[in-house]
N, C-alpha and C positions, 0 to 999 in steps of 0.2 A: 480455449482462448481466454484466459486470463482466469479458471474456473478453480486455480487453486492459489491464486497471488496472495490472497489474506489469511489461508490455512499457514502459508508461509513466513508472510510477515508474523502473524503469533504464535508460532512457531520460536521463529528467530527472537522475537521480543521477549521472552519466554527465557530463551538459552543466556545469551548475551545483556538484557537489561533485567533482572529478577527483581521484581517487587515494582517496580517501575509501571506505570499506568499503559494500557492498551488499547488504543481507537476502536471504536467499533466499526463494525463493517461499515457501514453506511460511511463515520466519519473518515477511512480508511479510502474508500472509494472517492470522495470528498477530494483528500489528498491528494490522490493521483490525479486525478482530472486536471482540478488546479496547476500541479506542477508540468503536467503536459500540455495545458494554453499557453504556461506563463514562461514553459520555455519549449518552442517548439523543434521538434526534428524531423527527418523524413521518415513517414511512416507509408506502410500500403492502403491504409485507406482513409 
C-alpha cells in the first residue's frame, strides 16, 4: 500500500526532469498528504 510510490516518483523524476531537484522522502510524503486534505476524494478508509 503505497510501499513503492517514492521509488516511483524518483524514478520518473529521474527519467523525465534530469538534473532537476528531488523531494525527499519525508518532503515527498509531505506532498501527498497535503494534496489529499487539500483536495478530497472518495477513498476506503
Amino acid at each position: 500500500m503505497g510501499d513503492n510510490h517514492y521509488r516511483r516518483y524518483v524514478e520518473h523524476r529521474r527519467r523525465t526532469h534530469p538534473g532537476e531537484p528531488i523531494l525527499s522522502e519525508r518532503e515527498y510524503w509531505r506532498m501527498r498528504h497535503a494534496a489529499a486534505e487539500s483536495n478530497p476524494q472518495s477513498r476506503c478508509c
